[in-house]
DODO-264208 format. One record per residue (C-alpha): x negated, y negated, z negated; residue in one letter. Coordinates in steps of 0.02 Angstrom, whole numbers, padded with zeros to 5 digits, always signed. Layout:
XYZA...
This chain:
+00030+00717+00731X+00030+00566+00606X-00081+00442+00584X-00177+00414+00401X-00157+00237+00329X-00335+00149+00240X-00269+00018+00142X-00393-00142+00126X-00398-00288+00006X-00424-00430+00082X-00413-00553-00067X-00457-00728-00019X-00386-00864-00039X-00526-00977+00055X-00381-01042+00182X-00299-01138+00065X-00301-01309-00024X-00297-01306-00207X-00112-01342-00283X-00182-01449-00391X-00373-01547-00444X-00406-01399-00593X-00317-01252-00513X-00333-01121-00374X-00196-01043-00264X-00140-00878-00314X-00151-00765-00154X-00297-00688-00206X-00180-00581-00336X-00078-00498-00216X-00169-00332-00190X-00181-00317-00344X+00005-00345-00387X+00070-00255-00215X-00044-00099-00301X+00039-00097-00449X+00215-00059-00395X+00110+00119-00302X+00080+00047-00123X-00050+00178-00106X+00029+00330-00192X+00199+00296-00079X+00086+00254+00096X+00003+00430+00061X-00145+00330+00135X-00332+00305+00086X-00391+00189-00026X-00538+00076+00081X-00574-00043-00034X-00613-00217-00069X-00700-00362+00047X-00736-00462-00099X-00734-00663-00057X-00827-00794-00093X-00836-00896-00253X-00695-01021-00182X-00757-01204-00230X-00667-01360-00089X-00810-01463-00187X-00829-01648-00128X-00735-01593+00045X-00630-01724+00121X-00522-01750+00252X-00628-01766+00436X-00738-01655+00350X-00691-01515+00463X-00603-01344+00400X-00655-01322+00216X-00732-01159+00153X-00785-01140+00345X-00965-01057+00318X-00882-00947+00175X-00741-00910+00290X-00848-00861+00439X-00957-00728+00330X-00803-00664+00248X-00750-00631+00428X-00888-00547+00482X-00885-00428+00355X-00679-00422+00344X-00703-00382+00542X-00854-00236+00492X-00734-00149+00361X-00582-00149+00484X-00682-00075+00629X-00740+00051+00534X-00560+00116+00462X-00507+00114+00664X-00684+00214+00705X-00617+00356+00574X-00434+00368+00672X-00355+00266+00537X-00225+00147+00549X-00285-00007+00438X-00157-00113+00319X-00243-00268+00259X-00189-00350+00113X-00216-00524+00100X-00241-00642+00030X-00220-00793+00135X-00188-00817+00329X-00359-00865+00360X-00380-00660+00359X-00331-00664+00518X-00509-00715+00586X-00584-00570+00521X-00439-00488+00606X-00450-00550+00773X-00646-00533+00763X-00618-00343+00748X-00480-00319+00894X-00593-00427+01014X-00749-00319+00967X-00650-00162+01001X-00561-00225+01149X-00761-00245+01223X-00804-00077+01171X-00674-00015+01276X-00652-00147+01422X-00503-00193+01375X-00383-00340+01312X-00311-00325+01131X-00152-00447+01092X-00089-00512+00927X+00103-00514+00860X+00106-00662+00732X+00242-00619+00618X+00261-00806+00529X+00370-00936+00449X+00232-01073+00530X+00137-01085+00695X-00019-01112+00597X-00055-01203+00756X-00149-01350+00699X-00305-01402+00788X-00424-01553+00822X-00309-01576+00977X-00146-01610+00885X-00189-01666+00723X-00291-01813+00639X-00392-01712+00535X-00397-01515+00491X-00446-01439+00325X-00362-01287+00273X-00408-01126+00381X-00237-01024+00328X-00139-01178+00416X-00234-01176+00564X-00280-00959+00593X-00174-00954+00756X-00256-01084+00832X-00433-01040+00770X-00403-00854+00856X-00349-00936+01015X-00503-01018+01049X-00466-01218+00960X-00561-01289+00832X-00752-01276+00785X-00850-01151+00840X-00928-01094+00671X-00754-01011+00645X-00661-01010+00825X-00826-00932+00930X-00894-00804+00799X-01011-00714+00870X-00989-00810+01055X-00835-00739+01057X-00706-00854+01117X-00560-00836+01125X-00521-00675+01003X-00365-00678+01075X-00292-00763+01264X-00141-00860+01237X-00035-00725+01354X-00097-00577+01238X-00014-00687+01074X+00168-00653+01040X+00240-00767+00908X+00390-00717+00776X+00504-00795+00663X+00458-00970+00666X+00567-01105+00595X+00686-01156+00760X+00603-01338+00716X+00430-01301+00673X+00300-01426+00707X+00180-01363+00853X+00321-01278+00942X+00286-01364+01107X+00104-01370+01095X+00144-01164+01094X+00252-01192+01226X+00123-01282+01333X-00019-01169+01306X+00096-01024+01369X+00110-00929+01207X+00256-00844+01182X+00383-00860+01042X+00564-00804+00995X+00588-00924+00832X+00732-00861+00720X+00883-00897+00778X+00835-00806+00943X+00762-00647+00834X+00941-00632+00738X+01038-00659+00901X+00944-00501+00993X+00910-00431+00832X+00777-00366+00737X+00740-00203+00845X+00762-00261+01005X+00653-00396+00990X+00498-00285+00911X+00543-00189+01066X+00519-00364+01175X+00359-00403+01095X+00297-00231+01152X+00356-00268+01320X+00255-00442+01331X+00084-00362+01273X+00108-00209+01412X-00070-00263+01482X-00144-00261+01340X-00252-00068+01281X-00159-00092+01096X-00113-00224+00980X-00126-00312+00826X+00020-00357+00700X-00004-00525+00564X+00150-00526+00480X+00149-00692+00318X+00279-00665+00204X+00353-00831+00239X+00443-00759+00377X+00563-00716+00253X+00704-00846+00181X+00643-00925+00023X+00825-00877-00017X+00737-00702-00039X+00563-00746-00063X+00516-00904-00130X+00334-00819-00182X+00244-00903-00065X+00141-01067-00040X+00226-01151+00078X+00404-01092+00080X+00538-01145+00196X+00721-01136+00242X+00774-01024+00375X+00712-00864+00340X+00731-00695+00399X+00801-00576+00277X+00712-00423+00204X+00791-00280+00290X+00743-00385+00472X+00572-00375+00419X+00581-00190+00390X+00654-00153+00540X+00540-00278+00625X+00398-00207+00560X+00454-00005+00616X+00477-00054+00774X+00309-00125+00768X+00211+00005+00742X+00326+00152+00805X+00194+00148+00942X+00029+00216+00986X-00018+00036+01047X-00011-00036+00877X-00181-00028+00802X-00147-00109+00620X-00067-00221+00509X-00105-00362+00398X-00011-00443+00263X-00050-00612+00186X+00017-00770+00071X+00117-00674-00041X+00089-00767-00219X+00103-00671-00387X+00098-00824-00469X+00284-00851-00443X+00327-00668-00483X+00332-00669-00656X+00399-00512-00663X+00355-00413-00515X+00514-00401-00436X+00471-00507-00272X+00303-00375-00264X+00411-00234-00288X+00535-00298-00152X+00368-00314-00036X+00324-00143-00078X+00485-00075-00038X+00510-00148+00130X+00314-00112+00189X+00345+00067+00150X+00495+00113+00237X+00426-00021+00372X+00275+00085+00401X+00362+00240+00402X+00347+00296+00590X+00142+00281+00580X+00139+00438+00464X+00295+00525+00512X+00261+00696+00582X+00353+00649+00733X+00279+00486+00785X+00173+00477+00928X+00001+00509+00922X-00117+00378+00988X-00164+00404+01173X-00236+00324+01319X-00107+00279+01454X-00119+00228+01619X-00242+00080+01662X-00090+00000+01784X+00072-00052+01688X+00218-00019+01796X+00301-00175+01801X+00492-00197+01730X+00620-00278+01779X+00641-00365+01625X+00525-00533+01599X+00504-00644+01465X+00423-00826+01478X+00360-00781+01649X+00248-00651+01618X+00281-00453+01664X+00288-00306+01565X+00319-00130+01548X+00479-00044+01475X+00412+00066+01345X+00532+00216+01275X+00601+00184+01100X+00640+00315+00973X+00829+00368+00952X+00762+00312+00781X+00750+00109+00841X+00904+00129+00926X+00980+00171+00748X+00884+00044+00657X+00963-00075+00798X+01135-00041+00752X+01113-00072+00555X+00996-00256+00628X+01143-00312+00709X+01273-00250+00585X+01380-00356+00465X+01276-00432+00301X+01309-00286+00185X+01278-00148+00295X+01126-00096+00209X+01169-00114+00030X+01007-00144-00037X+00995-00296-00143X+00860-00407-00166X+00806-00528-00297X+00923-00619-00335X+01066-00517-00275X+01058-00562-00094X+01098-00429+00015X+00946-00369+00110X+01036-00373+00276X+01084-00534+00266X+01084-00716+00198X+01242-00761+00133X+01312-00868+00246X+01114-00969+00278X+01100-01058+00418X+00971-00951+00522X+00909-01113+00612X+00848-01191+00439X+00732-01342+00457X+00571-01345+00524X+00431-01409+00408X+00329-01546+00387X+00163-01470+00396X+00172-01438+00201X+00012-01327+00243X-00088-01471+00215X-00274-01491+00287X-00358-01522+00129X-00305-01304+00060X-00422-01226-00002X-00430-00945-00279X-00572-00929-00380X-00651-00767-00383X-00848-00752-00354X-00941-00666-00279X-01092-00648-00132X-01089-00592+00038X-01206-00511+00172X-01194-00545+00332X-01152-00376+00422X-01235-00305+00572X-01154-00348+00738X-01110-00159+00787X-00969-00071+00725X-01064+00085+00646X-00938+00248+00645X-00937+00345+00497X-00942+00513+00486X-00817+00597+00392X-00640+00628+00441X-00633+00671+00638X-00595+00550+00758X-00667+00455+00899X-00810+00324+00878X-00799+00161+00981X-00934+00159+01065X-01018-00008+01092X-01037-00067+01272X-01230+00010+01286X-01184+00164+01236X-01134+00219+01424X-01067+00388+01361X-00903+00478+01280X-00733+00384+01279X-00788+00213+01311X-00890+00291+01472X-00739+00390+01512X-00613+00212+01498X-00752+00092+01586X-00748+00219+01736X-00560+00207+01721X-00562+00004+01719X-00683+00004+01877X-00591+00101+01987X-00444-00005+01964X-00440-00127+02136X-00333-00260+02062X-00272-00347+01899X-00362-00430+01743X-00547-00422+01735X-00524-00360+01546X-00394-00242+01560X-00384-00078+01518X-00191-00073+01535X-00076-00008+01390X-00133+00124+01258X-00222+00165+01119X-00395+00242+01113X-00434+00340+00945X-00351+00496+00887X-00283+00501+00710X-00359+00597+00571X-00285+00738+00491X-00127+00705+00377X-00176+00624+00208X-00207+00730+00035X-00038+00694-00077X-00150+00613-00178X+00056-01019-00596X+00041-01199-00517X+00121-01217-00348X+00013-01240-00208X+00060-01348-00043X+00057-01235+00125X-00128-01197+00210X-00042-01190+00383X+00011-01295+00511X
């Protein structure tokens, strides 16, 4: 049984400084441009919509004035988090377009709701050129939100964006698995030290692509599902230089699409977002089309009619014999179609002879050093596109709607249906996290889908 895809805009750009005094950054475009080359059409999924942000205006911030945008951020959150908790309540599997990192609070605000509905942990894979890792703890001064998301979501910074609701942490430092970093990036001991864990990457291309979406899995086994950030400057500038804060030592296209499939090729994965992509640098669409191209075929095992249906599994991971930074996890079955996908990762640079702007091959970088350099926080504090508009702030509950079939999360007064059923499941356990519900997913899927220009300095660090 597949799962139906709801595709959201999520076009804000309220993360990010402005590239220059007169200007805005140009995230805000990339729905918009990532639509035109049929996203939808070749998904098959539902269109959701648009969380409109607010008018962005930095206006007389400066630096020690705290995260800019941060009251405009925290609403857009709120209602980011509403809209996303309501595509999961229908059975849907939601792909959030970005738009800058800072999406990622509205994000994380959903998954920690839901994981409370259900008495359960939710994790995070952070698909990312950058830690985004800057906080008040390692820095002089922080400004721009979409250079500091990860930390925000763990729990650092100030409360009007890291405690939303009282919640705090969205996500615990062992439920965060970190990808594709640059093997020098700025905060990667701080990451280190707060037990986080990370394959940068040189270590992704030396266990390739598959395996190491299979690895991720592994580390989030007590976790009831997962969520997947994946910024675009992951990949090489070589490849895709579309981006604010681009940096040497990239992954290459096909990686990311085989990344990405063996993401969500499970029913643990509850969504995706994608963010930083800037049509400003596209002039001609060929770096959105590229985009398009790999999310489809990445996202092909959520709606194939074989993929696994989500499910509830056992509230006690058995634990595996293999371990990564320390911390246990289960061995979960992979598709003879990973295995596959594994043998074209690892292959020689032209073994999947699809070309990408430029004329790179998409397996590979030419020769690039996959180490690269790590960067100099180019995601500067100070980030800050310019669309207006007002927001509401949303009600607290995630309200189910009613159409397609599937299973509402219940909130944690509502002592009845699946979330009964899973609390009674998480009591009897003796032993293990407070919060966990152990690995699995908790909705069932809906039925199968009708065929229906200024450069701006990085926001993370």
């Amino acid at each position: 049984m597949m799962r139906r895809i709801a595709v959201l805009d999520a076009p804000t750009n309220l993360g990010l400084r402005p590239p220059t005094s007169t200007s805005v950054p140009g995230c805000a475009k990339a729905p918009g441009a990532l639509r035109d080359h049929d996203l939808l059409a070749r998904l098959r999924a539902r269109d959701a919509g648009c969380v409109t942000p607010p008018r962005y205006d930095p206006g007389d911030w400066r630096p020690g004035d705290g995260v800019c945008h941060a009251r405009e951020i925290a609403d857009y959150s709120l209602a980011l988090a509403e809209r996303i908790g309501s595509i999961i309540d229908r059975g849907e599997f939601p792909v959030v377009l970005g738009g800058d990192c800072s999406v990622l609070l509205g994000s994380a605000l959903a998954m920690h709701r839901l994981g409370e509905a259900v008495g359960g942990r939710i994790g995070l894979v952070f698909v990312d050129g950058h830690s985004d890792f800057r906080h008040p703890g390692n820095a002089s001064y922080v400004g721009a939100a979409a250079g500091e998301d990860l930390a925000l979501v763990t729990g650092r910074g100030q409360a009007d964006l890291a405690a939303l609701e009282g919640r705090r942490p969205y996500f615990r430092d062992i439920d965060v698995v970190v990808l594709g970093i640059r093997a020098q990036d700025e905060y990667r001991l701080d990451l280190q030290a707060a037990g986080i864990t990370t394959r940068p990457v040189p270590a992704l291309r030396t266990e390739g692509a598959a395996r190491t979406a299979q690895w991720a899995h592994e580390q989030l086994a007590d976790c009831a599902g997962y969520w997947v950030h994946i910024d675009v400057d992951v990949l090489d500038p070589a490849v895709m230089p579309a981006v604010d804060a681009p940096d040497p030592g990239g992954i290459a296209f096909a990686e990311l699409e085989i990344l990405l499939a063996g993401l969500v090729d499970t029913p643990h994965c509850l969504g995706v977002e994608l963010t930083v992509f800037d049509p400003d640098y596209d002039p001609d669409g060929s770096y959105a089309a590229e985009i398009v191209n790999t999310v489809v075929a990445g996202l092909a095992p959520v709606t194939a009619p074989e993929a696994v249906p989500p499910r509830l599994l056992s509230p006690r991971p058995t634990p595996s014999p293999r371990r990564g930074n320390g911390r246990a996890g289960t061995a979960t079955e992979r598709s003879d179609r990973l295995t596959a996908l594994d043998g074209l990762d690892r292959a020689a640079p032209g073994g999947l002879d699809r070309a990408a702007p430029g004329g790179l091959d998409r397996a590979g970088l030419g020769g690039r050093d996959p180490a690269g350099a790590g960067r100099d926080d180019e995601r500067s504090d100070d980030d800050l596109p310019d669309g207006s508009s007002s927001l509401s702030t949303v009600p607290d509950d995630v309200a189910a709607e009613a159409e397609p079939p599937g299973i509402r999360v219940l909130a944690p007064s509502e002592p009845s249906g699946i979330a009964a059923q899973i609390a009674a499941t998480v009591e009897r356990e003796p032993v293990g996290p407070p919060a966990s519900a152990g690995p699995g997913l908790l909705r069932r899927p809906s039925p199968p889908a009708q065929e229906p220009p200024e450069r701006h300095e990085a926001d993370t660090a």
